[in-house]
C-alpha positions in Angstrom: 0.0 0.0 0.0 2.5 2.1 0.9 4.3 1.8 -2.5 1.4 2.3 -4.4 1.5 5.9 -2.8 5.1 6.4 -3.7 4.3 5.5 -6.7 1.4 8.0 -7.2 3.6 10.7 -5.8 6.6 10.1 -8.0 4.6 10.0 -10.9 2.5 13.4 -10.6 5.4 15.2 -9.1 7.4 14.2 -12.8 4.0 15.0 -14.6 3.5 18.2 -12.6 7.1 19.3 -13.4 7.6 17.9 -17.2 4.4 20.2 -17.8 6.0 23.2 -16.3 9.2 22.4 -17.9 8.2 21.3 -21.6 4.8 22.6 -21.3 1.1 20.9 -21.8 1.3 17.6 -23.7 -0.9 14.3 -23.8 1.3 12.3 -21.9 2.0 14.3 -18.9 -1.2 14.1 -18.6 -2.1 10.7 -19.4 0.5 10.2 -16.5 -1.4 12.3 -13.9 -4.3 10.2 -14.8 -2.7 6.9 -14.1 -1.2 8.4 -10.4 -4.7 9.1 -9.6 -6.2 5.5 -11.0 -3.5 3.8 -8.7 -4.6 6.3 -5.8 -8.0 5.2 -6.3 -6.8 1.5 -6.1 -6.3 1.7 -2.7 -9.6 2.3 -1.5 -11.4 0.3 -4.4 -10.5 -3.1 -4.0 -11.7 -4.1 -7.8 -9.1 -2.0 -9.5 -6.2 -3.7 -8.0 -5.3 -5.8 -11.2 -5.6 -2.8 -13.7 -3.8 -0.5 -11.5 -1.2 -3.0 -11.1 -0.6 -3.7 -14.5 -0.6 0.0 -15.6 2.3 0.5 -12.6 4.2 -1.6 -14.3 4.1 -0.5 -17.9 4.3 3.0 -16.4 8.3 1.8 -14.8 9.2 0.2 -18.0 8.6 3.4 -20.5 9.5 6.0 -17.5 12.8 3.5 -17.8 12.8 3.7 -21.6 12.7 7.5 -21.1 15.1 7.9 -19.2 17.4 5.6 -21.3 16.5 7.7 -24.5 17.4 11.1 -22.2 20.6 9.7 -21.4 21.1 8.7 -25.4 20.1 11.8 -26.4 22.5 13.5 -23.9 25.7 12.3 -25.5 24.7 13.7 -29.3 27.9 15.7 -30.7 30.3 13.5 -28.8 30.0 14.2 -25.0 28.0 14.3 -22.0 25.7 17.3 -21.9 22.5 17.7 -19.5 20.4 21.0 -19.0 19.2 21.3 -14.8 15.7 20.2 -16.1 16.8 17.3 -18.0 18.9 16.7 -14.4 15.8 16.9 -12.6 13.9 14.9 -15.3 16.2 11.9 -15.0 16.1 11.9 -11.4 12.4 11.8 -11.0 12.1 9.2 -14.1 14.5 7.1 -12.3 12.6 7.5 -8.8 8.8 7.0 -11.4 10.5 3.9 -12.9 12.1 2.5 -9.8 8.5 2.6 -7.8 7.1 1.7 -10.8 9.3 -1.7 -11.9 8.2 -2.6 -8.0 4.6 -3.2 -9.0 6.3 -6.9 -9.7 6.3 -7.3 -6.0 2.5 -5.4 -4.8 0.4 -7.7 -3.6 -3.1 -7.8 -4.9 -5.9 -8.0 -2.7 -7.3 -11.1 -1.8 -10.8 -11.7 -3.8 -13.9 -12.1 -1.8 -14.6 -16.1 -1.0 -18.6 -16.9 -2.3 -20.0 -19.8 -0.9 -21.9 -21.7 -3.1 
């Protein structure tokens, strides 16, 4: 439970900042959606599985970003980052970290029907 809200946190605080950074896009948004669907998962029971599953394909493409920032920061032959890429790699590494750990949340248990 507790890494589902690290997870939520990580992911609108990167969403929150890559909109003031880059300014609006889909995706920033579509991420802000997500942190709020795993928030919800943790008083609705039922959405365990999705939110789950959407944690960890969140982890592996804020772990493909960050692999493509650090690709694209060593174009012309050395090792360049702006402070908001900085900042950007840090939280993506912190989003994909919680994120990849969704391997490991337990779901809830379903309810047991008696026939």
């Amino acid at each position: 439970m507790f890494a589902r809200f690290i997870f939520s946190i990580c992911t609108a605080v990167t969403s929150l900042s890559s909109l003031v950074i880059f300014g609006l896009s889909w995706w920033p948004l579509l991420f802000l959606a997500l942190a709020s669907f795993v928030i919800l998962s943790l008083y609705f029971k039922g959405l365990d599985y999705i939110a789950i599953l959407l944690a960890r394909i969140c982890g592996a493409l804020a772990l493909l970003g960050l692999a493509l920032l650090m690709l694209a920061a060593t174009v012309g032959g050395s090792f360049h980052l702006s402070p908001s890429n900085w900042l950007m790699a840090g939280l993506m590494l912190t989003m994909s970290l919680s994120g990849l750990s969704a391997f490991f949340w337990r779901q809830s248990e379903p309810p047991i029907t008696e026939e």
